[in-house]
ZAMARGU-4260 file (C-alpha; in steps of 0.2 Angstrom, whole numbers, plus 5000, padded with zeros to 4 digits):
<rodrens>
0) 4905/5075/4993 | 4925/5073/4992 | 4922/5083/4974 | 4919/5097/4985 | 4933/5095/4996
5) 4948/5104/4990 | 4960/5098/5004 | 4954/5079/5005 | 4970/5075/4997 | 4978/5079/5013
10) 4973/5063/5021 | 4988/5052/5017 | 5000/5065/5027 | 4988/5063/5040 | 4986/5043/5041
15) 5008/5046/5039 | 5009/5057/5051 | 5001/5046/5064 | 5011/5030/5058 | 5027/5037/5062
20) 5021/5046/5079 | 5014/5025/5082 | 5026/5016/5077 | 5038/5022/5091 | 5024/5016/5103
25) 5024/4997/5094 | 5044/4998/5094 | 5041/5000/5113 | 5028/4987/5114 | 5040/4974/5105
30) 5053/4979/5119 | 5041/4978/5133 | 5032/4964/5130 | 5048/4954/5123 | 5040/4947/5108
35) 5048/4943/5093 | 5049/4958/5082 | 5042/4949/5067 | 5027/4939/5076 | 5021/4957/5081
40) 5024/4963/5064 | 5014/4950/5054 | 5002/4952/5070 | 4997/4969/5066 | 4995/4966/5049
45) 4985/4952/5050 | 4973/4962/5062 | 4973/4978/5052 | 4970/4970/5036 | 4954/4960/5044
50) 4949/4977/5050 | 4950/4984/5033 | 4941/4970/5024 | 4928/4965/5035 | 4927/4981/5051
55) 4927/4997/5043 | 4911/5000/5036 | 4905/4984/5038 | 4902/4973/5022 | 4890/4978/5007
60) 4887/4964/4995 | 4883/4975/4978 | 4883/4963/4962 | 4891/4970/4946 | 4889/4960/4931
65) 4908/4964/4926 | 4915/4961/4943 | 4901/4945/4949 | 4900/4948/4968 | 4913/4962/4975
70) 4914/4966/4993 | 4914/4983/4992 | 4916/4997/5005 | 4912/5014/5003 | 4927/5024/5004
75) 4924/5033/5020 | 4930/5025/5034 | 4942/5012/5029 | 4953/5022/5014 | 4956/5037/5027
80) 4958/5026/5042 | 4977/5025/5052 | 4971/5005/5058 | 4963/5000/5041 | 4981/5005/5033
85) 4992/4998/5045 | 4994/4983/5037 | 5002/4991/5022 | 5012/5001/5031 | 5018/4987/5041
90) 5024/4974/5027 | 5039/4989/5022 | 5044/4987/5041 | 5044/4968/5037 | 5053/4969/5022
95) 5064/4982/5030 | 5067/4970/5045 | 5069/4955/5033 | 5074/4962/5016 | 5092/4949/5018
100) 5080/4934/5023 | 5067/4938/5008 | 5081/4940/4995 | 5083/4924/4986 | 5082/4917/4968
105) 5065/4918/4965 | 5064/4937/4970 | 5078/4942/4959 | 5071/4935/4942 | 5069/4945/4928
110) 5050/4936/4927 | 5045/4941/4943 | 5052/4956/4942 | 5042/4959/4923 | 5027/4952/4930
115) 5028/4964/4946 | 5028/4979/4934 | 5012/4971/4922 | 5002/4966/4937 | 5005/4981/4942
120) 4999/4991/4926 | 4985/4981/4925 | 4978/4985/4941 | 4980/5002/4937 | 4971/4999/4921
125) 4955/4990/4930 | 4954/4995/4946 | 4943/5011/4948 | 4931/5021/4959 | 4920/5007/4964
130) 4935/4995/4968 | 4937/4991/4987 | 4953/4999/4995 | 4961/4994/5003 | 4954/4975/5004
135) 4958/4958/4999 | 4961/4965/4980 | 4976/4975/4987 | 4986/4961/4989 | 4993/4959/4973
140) 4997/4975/4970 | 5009/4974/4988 | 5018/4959/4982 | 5022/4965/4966 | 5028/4981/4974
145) 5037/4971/4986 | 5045/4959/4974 | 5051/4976/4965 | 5056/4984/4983 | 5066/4968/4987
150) 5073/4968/4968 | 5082/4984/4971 | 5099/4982/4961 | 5109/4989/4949 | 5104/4976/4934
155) 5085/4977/4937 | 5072/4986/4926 | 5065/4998/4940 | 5082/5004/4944 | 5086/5008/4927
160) 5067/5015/4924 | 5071/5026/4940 | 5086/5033/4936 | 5079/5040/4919 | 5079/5059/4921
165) 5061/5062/4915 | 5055/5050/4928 | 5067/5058/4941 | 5056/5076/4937 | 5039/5067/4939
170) 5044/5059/4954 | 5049/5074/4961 | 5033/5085/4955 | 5021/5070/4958 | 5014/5071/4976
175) 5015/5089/4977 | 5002/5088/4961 | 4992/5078/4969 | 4990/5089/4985 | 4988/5104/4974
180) 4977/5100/4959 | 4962/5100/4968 | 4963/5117/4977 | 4968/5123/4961 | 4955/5116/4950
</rodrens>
């Protein structure tokens, strides 16, 4: 199992590593092909997030009495898979691409901004080993972090929550904890 695995944390440089190595190659099909930038964009996540919810291991009905009927997929294939994850990856290159277009009133309330940072919390509270990711129960947690990624000024909540020195620190220590701790333990 993954217990036993002291270096399966590595994964997410890989599945990185491979996203910026591609990404040059789909900057050069947009070029070649003369499509609109952003009709590839949403393209690729459409594809890559019906991949991830319904191609990677292929879908395992398991009723939970808590949960009623989850789609769940075993963690194997589709968590540690480059195509199952583009679709993430590619809504910060839409939001990078439109960040002026998607800045408007709604994304710059304080209650969107709240409710990001509690939907947020939430799913970290609920969600657990059995939840499938990434799927359909993703999608909440990318808006709310792209409402906060989109909300980035001076005034808002997250910029004053990371500015605070103490979070600075954990921020900085955080993913090398989280390649290290395994191997360590």
């Amino acid at each position: 199992t993954n217990a036993f695995n002291p270096l399966i944390h590595t994964w997410s440089l890989a599945v990185e590593f491979q996203f910026y190595l591609f990404i040059v190659l789909f900057l050069f099909l947009i070029k070649f092909l003369k499509v609109k930038s952003n009709n590839f964009i949403i393209s690729v996540i459409v594809l890559s997030f019906l991949i991830a919810q319904f191609g990677g291991n292929f879908i395992h009905v398991k009723p939970y009495i808590e949960d009623l009927i989850m789609f769940y997929h075993p963690p194997n294939s589709s968590f540690f898979n480059l195509f199952t994850r583009l679709w993430e990856f590619f809504i910060g290159v839409y939001l990078s691409q439109n960040e002026k277009k998607l800045i408007n009133g709604y994304t710059k309330s304080k209650i969107f901004e709240i409710g990001s940072l509690f939907l947020i919390l939430i799913c970290a509270f609920l969600f657990n080993e059995r939840t499938p990711h990434p799927s359909f129960l993703t999608i909440p947690i990318i808006i709310a972090t792209s409402i906060l990624i989109i909300n980035n000024n001076s005034k808002s909540i997250c910029k004053i929550l990371i500015d605070n020195k103490i979070f600075n620190k954990l921020g900085e220590i955080s993913y090398s904890f989280y390649l290290w701790h395994l191997p360590i333990i």
